[in-house]
C-alpha positions as CSV (number, residue, x, y, z in Angstrom):
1,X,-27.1,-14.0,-61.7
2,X,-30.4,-14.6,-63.0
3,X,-32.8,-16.4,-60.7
4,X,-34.1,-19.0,-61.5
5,X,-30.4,-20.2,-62.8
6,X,-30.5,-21.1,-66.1
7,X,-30.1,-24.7,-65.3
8,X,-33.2,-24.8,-63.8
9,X,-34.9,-23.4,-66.4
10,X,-36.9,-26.6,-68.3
11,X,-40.2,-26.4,-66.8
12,X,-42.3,-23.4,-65.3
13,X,-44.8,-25.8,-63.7
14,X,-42.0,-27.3,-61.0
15,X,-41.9,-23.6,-59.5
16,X,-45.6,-23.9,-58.7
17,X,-44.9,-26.0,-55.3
18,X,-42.2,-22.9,-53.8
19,X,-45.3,-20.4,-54.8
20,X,-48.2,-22.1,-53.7
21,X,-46.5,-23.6,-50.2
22,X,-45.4,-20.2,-49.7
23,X,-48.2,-18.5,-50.1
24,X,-50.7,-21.2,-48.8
25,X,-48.5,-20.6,-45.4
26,X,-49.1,-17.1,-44.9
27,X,-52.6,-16.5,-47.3
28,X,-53.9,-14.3,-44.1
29,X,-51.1,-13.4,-42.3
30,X,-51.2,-9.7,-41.5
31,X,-47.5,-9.2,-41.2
32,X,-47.4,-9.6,-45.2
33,X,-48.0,-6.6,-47.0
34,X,-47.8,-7.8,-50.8
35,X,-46.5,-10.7,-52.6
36,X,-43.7,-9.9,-55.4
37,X,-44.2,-12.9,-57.3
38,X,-41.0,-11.5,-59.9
39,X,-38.9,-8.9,-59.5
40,X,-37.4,-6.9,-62.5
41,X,-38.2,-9.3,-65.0
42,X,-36.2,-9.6,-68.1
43,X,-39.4,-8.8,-70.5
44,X,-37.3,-9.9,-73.4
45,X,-36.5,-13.6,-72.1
46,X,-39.3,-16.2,-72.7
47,X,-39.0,-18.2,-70.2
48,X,-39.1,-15.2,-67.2
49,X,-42.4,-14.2,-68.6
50,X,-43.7,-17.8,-68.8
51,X,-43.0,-18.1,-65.0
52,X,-44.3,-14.8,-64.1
53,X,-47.3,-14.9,-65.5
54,X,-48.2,-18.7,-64.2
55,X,-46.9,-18.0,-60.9
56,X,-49.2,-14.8,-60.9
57,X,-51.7,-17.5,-62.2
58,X,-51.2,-19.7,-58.8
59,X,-51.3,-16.7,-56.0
60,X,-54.1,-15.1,-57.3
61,X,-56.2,-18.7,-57.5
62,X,-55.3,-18.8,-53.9
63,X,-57.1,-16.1,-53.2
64,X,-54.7,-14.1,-50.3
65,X,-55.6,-11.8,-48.4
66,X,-52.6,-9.3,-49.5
67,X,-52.3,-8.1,-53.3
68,X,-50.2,-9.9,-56.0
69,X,-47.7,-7.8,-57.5
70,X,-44.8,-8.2,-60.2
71,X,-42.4,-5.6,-60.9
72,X,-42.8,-3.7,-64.6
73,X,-46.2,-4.5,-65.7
74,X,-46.5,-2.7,-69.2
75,X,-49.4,-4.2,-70.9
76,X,-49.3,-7.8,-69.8
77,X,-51.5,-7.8,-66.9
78,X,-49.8,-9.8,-64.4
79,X,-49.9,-7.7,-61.5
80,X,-52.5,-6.3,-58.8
81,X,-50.7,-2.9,-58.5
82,X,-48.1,-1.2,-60.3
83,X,-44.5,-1.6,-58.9
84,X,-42.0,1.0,-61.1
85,X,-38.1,0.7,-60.1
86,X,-37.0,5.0,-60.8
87,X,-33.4,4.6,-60.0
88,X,-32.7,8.0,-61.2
89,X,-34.2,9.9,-58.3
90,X,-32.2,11.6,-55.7
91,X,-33.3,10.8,-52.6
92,X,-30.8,12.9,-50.8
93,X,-32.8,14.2,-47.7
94,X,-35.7,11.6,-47.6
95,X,-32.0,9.3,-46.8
96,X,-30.8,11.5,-44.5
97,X,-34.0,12.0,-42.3
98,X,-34.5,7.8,-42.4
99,X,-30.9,7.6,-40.8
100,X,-31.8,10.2,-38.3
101,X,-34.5,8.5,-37.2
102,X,-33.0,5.1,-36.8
103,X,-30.2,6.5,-34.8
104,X,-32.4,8.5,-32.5
């Protein structure tokens, strides 16, 4: 299910409280590496690239201490560092050496 719902979808501007208070919370926090303001963003939908690019708007006026970063920036700008999805790569033994470890 998309997320925001698309029943919630009538204004980008009443998602700017949840991003700012959330951010504004933890802006120095050293347990935060990053902040994924959208994750896999549905390029093609309107409203998804409204909120993603105002929400990047918000955090980066904030100023945090941590980068800003939005999954699948092509040429819109509206990320601090790339963040590609390759779901095609076998990670077979990288997998089986993280299991190993945790069990250990």
């Amino acid at each position: 299910m998309a997320s925001p719902q698309d029943v919630f979808r009538t204004n980008v501007s009443r998602f700017k409280p949840y991003v700012t208070d959330l951010i504004k919370a933890h802006l120095n926090d050293s347990r935060v590496l990053w902040w994924g303001i959208y994750n896999e963003p549905n390029m093609r939908d309107e409203f998804t690239m409204a909120l993603r690019h105002a929400a990047f708007g918000w955090a980066t006026a904030l100023s945090p201490s941590q980068p800003i970063i939005s999954c699948w920036d092509g040429a819109n700008n509206d990320t601090e560092l790339q963040n590609i999805h390759d779901y095609d790569t076998n990670f077979g033994s990288l997998t089986d050496r993280a299991w190993q470890v945790r069990s250990t």
